[in-house]
C-alpha positions as CSV (number, residue, x, y, z in Angstrom):
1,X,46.6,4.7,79.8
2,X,46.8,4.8,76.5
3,X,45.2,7.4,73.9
4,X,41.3,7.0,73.5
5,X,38.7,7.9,70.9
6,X,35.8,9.1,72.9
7,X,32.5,6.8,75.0
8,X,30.6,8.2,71.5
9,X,32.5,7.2,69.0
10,X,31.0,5.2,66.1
11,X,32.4,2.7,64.1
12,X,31.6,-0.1,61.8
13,X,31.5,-1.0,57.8
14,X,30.0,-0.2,54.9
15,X,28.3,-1.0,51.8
16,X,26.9,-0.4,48.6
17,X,23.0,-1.4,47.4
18,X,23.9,-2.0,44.4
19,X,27.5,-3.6,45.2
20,X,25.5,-6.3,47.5
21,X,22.1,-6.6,47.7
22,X,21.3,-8.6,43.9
23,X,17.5,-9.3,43.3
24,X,18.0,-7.0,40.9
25,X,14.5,-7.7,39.4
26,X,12.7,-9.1,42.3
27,X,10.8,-7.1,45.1
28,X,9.5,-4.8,42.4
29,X,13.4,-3.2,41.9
30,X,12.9,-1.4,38.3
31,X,16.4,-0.9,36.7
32,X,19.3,1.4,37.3
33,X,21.7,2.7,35.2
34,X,24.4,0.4,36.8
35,X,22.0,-2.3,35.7
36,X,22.2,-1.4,31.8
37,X,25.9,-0.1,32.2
38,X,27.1,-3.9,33.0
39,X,25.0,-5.1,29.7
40,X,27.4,-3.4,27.6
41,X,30.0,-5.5,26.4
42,X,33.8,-4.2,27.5
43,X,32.5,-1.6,30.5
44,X,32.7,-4.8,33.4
45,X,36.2,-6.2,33.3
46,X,34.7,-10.1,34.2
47,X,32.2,-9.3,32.2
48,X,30.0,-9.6,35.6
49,X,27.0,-7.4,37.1
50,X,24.8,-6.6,40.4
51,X,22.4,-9.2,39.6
52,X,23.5,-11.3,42.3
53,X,26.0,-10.2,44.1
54,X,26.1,-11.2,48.0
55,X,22.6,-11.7,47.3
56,X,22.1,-9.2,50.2
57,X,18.5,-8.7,49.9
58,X,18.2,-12.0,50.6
59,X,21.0,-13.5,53.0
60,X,20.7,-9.8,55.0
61,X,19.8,-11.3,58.3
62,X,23.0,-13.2,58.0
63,X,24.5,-9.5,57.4
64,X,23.3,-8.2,60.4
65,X,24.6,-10.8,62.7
66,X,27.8,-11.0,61.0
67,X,27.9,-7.1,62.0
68,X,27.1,-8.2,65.6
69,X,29.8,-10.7,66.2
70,X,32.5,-8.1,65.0
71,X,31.6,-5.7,67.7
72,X,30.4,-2.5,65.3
73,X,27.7,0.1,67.0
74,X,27.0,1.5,63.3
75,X,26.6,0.0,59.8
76,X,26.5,2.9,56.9
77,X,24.2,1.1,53.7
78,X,23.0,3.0,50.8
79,X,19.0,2.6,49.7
80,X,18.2,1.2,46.1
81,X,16.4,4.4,44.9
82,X,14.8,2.4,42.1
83,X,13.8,-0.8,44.9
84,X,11.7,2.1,46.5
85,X,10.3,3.8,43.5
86,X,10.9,2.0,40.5
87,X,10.8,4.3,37.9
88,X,11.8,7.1,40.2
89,X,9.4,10.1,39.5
90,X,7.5,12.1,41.5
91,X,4.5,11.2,39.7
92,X,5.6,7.4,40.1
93,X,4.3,4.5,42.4
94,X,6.3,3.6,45.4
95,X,7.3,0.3,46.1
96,X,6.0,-1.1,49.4
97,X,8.0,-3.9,49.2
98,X,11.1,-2.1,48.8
99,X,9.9,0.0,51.9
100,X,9.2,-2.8,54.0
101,X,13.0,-5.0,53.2
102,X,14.7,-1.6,54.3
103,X,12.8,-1.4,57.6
104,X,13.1,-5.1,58.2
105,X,16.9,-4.2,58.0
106,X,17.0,-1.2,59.6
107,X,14.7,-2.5,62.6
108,X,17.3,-5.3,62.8
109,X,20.4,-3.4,62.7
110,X,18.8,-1.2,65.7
111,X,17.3,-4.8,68.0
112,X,21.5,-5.8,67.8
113,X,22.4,-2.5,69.2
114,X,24.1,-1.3,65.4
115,X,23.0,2.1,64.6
116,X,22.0,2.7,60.9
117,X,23.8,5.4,58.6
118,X,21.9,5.6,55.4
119,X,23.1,6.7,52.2
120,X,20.5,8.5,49.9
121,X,22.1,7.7,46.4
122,X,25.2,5.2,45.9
123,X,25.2,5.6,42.2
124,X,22.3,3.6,41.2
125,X,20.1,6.0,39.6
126,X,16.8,4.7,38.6
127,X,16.7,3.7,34.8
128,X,13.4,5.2,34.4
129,X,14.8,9.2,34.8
130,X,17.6,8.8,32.7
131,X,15.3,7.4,29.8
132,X,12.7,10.2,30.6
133,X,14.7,13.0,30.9
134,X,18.4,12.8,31.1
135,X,19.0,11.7,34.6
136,X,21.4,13.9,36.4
137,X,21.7,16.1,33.6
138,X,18.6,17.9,33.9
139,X,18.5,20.3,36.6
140,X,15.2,21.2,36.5
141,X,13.4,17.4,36.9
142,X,16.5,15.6,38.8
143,X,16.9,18.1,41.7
144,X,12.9,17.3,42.4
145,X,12.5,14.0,41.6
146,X,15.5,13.0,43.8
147,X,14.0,15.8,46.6
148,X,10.7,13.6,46.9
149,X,12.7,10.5,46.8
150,X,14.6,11.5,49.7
151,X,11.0,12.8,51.4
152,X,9.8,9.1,50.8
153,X,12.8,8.2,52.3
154,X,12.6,10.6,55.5
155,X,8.7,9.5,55.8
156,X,9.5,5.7,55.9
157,X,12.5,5.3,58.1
158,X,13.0,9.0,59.4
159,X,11.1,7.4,63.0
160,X,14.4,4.5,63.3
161,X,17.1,6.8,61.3
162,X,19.1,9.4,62.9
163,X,22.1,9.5,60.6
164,X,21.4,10.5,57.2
165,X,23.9,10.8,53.8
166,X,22.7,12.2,50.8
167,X,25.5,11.4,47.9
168,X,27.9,9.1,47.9
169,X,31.1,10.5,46.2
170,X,29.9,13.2,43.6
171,X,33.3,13.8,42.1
172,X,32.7,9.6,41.2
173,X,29.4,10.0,39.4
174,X,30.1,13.4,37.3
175,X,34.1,12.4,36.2
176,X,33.6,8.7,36.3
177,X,30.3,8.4,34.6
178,X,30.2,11.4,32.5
179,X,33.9,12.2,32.0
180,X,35.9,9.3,31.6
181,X,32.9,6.8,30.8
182,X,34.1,4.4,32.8
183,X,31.5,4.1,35.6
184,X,27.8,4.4,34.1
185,X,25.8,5.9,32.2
186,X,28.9,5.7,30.2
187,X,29.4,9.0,28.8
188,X,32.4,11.3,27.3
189,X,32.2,14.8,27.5
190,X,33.9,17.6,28.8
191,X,30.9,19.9,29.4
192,X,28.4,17.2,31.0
193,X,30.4,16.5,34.1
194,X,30.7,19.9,35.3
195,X,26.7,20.2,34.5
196,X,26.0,16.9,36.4
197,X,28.6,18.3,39.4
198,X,26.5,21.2,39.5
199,X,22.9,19.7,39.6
200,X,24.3,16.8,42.7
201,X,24.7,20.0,44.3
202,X,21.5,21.3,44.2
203,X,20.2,18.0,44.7
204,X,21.5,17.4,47.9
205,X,20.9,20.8,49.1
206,X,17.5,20.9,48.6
207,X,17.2,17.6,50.1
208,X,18.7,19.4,53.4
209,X,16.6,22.4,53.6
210,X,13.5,19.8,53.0
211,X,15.1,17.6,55.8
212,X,15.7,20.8,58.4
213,X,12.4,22.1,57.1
214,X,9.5,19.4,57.5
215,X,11.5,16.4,59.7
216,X,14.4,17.1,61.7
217,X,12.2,19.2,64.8
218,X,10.3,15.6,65.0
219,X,13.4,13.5,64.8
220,X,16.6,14.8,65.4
221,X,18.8,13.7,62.9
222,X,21.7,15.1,61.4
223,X,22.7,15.2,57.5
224,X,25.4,15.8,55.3
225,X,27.3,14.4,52.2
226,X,30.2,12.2,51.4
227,X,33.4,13.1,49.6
228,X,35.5,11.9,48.5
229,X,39.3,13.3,48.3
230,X,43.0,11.5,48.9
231,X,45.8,13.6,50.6
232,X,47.7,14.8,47.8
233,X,51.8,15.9,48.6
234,X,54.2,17.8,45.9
235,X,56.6,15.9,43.9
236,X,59.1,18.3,44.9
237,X,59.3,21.6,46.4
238,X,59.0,23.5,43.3
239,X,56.3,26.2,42.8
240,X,54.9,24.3,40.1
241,X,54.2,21.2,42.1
242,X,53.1,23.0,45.1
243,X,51.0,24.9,43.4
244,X,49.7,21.4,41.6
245,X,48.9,20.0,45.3
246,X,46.3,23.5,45.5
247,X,44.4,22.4,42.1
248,X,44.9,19.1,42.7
249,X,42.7,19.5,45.9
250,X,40.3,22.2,44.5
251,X,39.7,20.3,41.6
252,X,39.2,16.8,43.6
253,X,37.4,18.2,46.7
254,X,37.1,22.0,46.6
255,X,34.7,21.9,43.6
256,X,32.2,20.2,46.4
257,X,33.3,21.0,49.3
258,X,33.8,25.1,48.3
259,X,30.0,25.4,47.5
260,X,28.8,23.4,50.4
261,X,31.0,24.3,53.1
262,X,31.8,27.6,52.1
263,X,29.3,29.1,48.8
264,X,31.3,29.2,46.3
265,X,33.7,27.5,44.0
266,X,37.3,27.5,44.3
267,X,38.8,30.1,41.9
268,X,41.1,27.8,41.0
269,X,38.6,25.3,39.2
270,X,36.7,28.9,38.0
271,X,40.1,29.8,36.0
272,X,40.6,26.7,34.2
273,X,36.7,25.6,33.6
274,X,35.4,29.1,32.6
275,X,32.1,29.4,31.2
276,X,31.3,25.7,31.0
277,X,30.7,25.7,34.8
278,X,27.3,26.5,35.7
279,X,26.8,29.2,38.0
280,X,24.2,29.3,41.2
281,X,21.9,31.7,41.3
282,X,21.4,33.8,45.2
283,X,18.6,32.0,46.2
284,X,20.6,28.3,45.5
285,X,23.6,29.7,46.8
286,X,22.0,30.6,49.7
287,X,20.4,26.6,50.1
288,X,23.5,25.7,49.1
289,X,25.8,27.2,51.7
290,X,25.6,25.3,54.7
291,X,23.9,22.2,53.6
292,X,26.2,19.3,55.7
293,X,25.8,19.1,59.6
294,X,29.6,17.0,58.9
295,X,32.4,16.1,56.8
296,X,31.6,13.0,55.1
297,X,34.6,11.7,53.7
298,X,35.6,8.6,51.8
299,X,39.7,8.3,51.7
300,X,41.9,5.5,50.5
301,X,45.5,6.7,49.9
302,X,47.7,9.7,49.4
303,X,49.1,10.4,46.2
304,X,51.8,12.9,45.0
305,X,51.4,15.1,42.1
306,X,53.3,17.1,39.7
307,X,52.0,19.6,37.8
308,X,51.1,19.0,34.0
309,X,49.5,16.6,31.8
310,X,45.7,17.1,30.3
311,X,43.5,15.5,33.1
312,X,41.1,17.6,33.9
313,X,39.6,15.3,36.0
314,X,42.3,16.0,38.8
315,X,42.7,19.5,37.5
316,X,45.5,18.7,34.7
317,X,48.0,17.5,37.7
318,X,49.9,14.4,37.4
319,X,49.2,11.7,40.2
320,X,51.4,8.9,41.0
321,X,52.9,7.3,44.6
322,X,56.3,7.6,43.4
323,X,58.7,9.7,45.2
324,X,61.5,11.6,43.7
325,X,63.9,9.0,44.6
326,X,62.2,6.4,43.3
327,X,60.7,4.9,46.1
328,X,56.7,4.2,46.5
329,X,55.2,5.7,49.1
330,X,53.9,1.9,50.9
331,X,52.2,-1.3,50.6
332,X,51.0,-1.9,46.6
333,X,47.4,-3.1,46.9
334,X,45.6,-4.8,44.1
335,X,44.4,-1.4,42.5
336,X,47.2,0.5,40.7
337,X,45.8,3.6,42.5
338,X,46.2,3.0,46.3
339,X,48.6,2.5,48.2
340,X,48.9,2.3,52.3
341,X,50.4,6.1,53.9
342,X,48.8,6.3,57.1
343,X,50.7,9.7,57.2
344,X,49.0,11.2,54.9
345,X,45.7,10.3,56.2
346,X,46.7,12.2,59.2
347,X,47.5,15.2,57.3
348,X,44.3,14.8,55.3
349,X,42.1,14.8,58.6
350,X,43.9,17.7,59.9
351,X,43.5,19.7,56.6
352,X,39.3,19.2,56.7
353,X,39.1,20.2,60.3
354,X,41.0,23.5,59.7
355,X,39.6,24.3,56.2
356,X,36.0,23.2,57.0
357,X,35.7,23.2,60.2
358,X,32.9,20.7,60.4
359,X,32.8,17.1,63.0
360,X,34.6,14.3,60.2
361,X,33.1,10.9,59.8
362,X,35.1,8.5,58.2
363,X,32.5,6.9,55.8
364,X,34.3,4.6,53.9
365,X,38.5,3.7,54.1
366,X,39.9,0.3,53.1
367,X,42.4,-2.3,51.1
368,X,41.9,-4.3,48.2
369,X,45.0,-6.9,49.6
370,X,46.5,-8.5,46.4
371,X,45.2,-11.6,44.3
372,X,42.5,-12.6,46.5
373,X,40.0,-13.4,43.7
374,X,42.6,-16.2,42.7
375,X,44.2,-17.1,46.0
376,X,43.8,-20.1,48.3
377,X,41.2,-19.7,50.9
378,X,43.2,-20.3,54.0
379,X,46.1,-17.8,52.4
380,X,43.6,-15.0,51.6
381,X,41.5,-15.0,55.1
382,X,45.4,-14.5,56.4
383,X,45.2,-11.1,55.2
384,X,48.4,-9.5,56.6
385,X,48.6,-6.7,54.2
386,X,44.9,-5.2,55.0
387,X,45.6,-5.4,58.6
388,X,48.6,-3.2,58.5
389,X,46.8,-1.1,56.0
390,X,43.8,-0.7,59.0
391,X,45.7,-0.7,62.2
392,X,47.8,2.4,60.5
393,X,45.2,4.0,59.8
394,X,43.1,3.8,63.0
395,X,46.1,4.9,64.9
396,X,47.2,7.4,62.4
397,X,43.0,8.7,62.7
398,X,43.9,8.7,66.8
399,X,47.1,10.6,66.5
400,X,44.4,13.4,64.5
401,X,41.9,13.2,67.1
402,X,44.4,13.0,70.3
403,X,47.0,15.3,69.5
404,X,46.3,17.3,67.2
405,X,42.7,18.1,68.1
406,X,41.2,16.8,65.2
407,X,36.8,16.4,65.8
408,X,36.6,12.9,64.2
409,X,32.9,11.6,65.4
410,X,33.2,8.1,63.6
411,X,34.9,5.2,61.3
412,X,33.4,2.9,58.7
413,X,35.5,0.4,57.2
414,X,34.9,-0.8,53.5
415,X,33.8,-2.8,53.6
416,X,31.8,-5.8,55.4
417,X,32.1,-8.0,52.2
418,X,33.5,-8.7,49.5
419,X,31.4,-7.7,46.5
420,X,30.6,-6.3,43.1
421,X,33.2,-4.0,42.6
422,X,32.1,-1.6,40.0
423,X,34.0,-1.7,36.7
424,X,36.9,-3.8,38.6
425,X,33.6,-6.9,38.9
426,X,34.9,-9.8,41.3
427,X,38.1,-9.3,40.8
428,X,38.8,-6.7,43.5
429,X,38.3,-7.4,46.8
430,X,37.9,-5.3,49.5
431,X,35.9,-7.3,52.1
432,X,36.8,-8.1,55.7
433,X,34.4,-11.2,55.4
434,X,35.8,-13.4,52.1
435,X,32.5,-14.6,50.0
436,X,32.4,-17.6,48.4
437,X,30.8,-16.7,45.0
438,X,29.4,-19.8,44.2
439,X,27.9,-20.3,47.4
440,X,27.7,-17.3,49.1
441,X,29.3,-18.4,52.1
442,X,31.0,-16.0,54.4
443,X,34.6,-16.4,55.8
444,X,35.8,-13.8,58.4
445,X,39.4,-12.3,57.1
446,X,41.7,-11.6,59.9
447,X,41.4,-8.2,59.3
448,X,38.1,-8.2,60.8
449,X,39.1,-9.2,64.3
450,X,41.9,-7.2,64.0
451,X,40.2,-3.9,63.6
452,X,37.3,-5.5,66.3
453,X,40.1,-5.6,68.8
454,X,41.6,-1.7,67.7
455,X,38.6,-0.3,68.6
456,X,37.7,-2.3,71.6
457,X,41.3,-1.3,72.9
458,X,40.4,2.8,71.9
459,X,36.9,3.4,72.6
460,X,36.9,5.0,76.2
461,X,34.0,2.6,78.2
């Protein structure tokens, strides 16, 4: 018989709140900073926003069944913090309607046999804090507000959820949204990611020790984070460039990962960043350290680097997919930054395991195939290239598990639809189910019986 993933094994897709659910000012939503970001002219490449979407909030039934006729046992969805409490204090209303659409769905998901994951914070930070205070960048007011967010959270669904995820790709929010200014709130600065970085941290960790604390004796979840990190491979064999691949990943992964996993930063990002990174004091250390029952990990490509240039973003390493003889290391998809290398995704699982030593689930891994926002219909639900990309990954993911002793507990794809793409708008698709914009019909892609049938094939009965 061929290799299998064991009877436990989870896997399904994922999504975004803010990517699909629209309503954005129905159902007593108050605005995120994703919903101002798109307002400013030049940040959305279409020129596009949330505000519709897949209109998810209200087509999610036809979500759920969707979900069902691929065969998943898990779906991994992030909450709308500011759909649950609109201006996002401590000291602010909750949103009872917000509460009551996300147990509808979750109540759903678990009546078709789909177990829910549920991401805390996908990006959308409620308007209301960043106006008051500063959002993220205030340690003091963030780190509680978001704590009795995720207690209103735990309270509400803790009794159907099992499987909780506190941040969605840190190293996102604090580069892309107050680095580069590309995702929002927009800003530049090379102090304020590394302050933001710092207060996520803390954030999530005290969300942990509240979880472990007051709800996990009454129902037995687990919780962690998501990270996100690419495997990264030396241009050459040159000290330089192998010592790049070491930044490269502290810089990427370790500046998350180090405190969470092991309680402290990597000296690596310490040399470089000096006193502009914030330091924990014992008693957050000590929350700190420790605070992820798993790996979280969201993973797209492998890269390879050389060392140089003034990114400090990836730790001033160069990244491209071009090997030293000029060739690419696989399939171009239609984001300059990935491309398919199943290989390396082995090498990346095997790498967490040994550093971190902590059960990996793959939270989000996927392919944007080529021109499908201009495509014919019938060419793009053909969707050769995002097949390949999965069924190499899935069996690269077995090779880990099966031979090389990797502890991979389970597999979302991103994602279940096509949708709002962050900067990229609609241009950028990444769905195994096409959606029709103007009508919001869905069309299953090939790749979505493809991976149905993988995992069918792998999962032990």
């Amino acid at each position: 018989m061929a290799a299998q993933l064991p009877s436990d094994f989870v896997w399904g897709y994922a999504t975004a709140s803010y990517q699909i659910e629209g309503s954005a000012s129905t159902g007593g939503r108050g605005p995120s900073i994703w919903d101002t970001f798109c307002k400013i002219p030049g940040k959305i490449r279409d020129g596009s926003s949330g505000d519709v979407s897949t209109d998810s909030y209200r087509l999610w039934k036809e979500d759920v069944a969707l979900l069902k006729s691929y065969g998943v046992n898990a779906y991994r969805f992030s909450l709308s913090w500011s759909r649950i409490i609109p201006l996002g204090g401590r000291d602010d209303p909750v949103n009872e309607e917000g509460i009551a659409f996300y147990k509808g769905l979750i109540q759903e998901l678990l009546d078709n046999g789909i177990t829910p994951y549920v991401t805390l914070y996908h990006w959308d930070l409620p308007q209301g804090l960043h106006d008051r205070y500063g959002g993220w960048l205030n340690k003091t007011e963030i780190v509680q507000d978001y704590v009795n967010y995720a207690k209103v959270c735990f309270t509400a669904f803790g009794d159907l959820v099992q499987n909780w995820i506190t941040h969605n790709e840190p190293w996102c929010i604090s580069c892309l949204g107050y680095q580069k200014g590309v995702f929002a709130p927009g800003h530049k600065s090379n102090t304020e990611p590394w302050i933001v970085a710092h207060n996520l941290i803390l954030a999530h960790a005290y969300a942990v020790k509240l979880y472990r604390d007051s709800f996990k004796a009454s129902q037995g979840g687990q919780i962690g984070i998501t990270l996100d990190c690419h495997w990264l491979m030396p241009y050459d064999d040159s000290p330089e460039n192998t010592e790049a691949v070491q930044r490269g990943l502290a810089f990427k992964l370790g500046r998350f990962a180090g405190p969470i996993y092991e309680g402290a930063y990597p000296s690596r990002v310490k040399e470089k960043i000096g006193d502009r990174l914030p330091e924990f004091t014992a008693d957050e250390i000590a929350v700190v350290k420790g605070s992820s029952d798993f790996f979280g990990l969201n993973t797209y490509t492998s890269q390879i680097v050389q060392d140089g240039g003034d990114d400090e973003t990836s730790g001033y390493v160069k990244i491209g997919h071009t090997r030293a003889d000029g060739t690419q290391l696989g399939t171009q998809a239609h984001v300059a930054w990935l491309q398919s290398y199943p290989p390396g995704f082995r090498k990346l699982l095997n790498y967490l395991w040994e550093t971190y030593k902590k059960p990996i689930y793959i939270t989000e891994n996927g392919f944007a195939a080529k021109n499908e926002n201009i495509l014919p219909l019938e060419v793009v639900l053909h969707d050769k290239d995002r097949v390949e990309y999965f069924e190499g990954y899935a069996n690269a993911m077995l090779e880990a598990v099966h031979e090389d002793g990797v502890s991979v507990k389970g597999y979302f794809g991103w994602s279940l639809l096509d949708n709002f793409e962050w900067a990229d708008g609609y241009e950028t698709r990444f769905g195994v189910t096409y959606v029709d914009y103007a009508t919001q019909k869905r069309y299953p892609k090939d790749s979505a019986r493809a991976l149905q049938k993988w995992f069918t094939e792998h999962i032990a009965a």
